[in-house]
C-alpha positions in Angstrom: 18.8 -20.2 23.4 22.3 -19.1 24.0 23.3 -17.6 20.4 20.3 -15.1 20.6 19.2 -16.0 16.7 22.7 -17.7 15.5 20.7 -20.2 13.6 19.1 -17.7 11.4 22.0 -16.0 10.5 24.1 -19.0 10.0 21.2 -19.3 7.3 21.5 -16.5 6.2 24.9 -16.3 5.3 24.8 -19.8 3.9 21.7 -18.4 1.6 24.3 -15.5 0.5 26.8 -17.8 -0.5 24.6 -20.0 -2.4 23.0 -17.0 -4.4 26.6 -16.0 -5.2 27.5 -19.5 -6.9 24.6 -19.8 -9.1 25.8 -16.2 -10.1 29.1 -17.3 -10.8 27.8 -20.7 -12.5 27.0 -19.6 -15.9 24.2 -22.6 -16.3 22.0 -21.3 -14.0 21.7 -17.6 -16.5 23.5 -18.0 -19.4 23.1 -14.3 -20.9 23.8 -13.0 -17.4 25.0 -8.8 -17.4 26.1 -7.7 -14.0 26.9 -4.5 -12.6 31.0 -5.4 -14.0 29.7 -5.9 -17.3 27.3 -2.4 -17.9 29.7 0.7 -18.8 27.5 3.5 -16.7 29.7 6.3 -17.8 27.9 6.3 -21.9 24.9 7.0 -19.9 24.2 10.6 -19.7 22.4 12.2 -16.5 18.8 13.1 -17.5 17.5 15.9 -15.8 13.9 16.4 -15.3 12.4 18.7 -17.6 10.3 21.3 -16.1 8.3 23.4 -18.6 6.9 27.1 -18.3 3.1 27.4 -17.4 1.4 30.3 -17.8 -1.1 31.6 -15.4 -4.1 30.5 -17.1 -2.6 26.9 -17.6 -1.7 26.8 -13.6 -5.0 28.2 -12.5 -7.1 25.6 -14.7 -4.9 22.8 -12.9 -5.4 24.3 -9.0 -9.3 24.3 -10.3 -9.0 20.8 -11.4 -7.3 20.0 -7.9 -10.0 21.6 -6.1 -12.6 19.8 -7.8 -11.1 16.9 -7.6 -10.6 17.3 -3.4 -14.4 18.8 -3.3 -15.4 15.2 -4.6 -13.3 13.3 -2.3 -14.5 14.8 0.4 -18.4 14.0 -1.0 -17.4 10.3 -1.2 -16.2 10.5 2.4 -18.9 12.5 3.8 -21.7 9.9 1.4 -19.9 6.8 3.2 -19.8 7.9 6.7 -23.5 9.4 6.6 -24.5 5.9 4.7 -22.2 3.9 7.1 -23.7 5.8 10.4 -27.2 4.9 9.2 -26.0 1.3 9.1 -24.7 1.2 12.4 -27.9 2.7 13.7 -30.4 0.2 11.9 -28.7 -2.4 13.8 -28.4 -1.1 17.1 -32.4 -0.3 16.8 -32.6 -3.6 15.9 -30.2 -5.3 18.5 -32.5 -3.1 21.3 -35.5 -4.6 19.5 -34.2 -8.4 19.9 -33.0 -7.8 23.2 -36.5 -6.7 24.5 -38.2 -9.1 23.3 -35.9 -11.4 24.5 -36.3 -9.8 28.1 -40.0 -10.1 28.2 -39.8 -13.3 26.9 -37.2 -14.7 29.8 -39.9 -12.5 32.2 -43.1 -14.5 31.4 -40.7 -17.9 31.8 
């Protein structure tokens, strides 16, 4: 392994080349716009819009936030209790098996 990767950029550069002749070849897209074609500059620069709120409006929203995050955390809180309960079921009944398993390697 002398070239340290050569082989995968060799491909590389030979995958570059070959994406750049079917772009060239107008068979392969024959309504084909690139980047040399578009005229950006009739494009204006849209600037986000951001609209007054008034304090009722923005207090309704951090409520709906809240309410939103005091359910989130009830989901998480329901799935770890549910998934602790699991995990505790089967360890009960892992002990169980193993016991009996114990007495019955004992009485062999």
């Amino acid at each position: 392994m002398l070239g340290g990767g050569a082989g995968h950029i060799a491909d590389m550069v030979a995958r570059l080349k070959n994406n750049r002749s079917m772009l060239k070849n107008k068979r392969f897209f024959k309504n084909r716009k690139t980047a040399e074609d578009i005229d950006f500059s009739k494009h204006k620069e849209q600037k986000p819009y951001y609209g007054k709120a008034s304090k009722k409006q923005l207090q309704k929203i951090r409520d709906e936030l809240n309410e939103d995050q005091r359910k989130a955390v009830g989901k998480k809180v329901m799935i770890l209790l549910v998934s602790i309960t699991i995990t505790l079921f089967f360890v009960f009944l892992i002990v169980v098996f193993l016991e009996d398993v114990l007495e019955f390697i004992r009485n062999f």
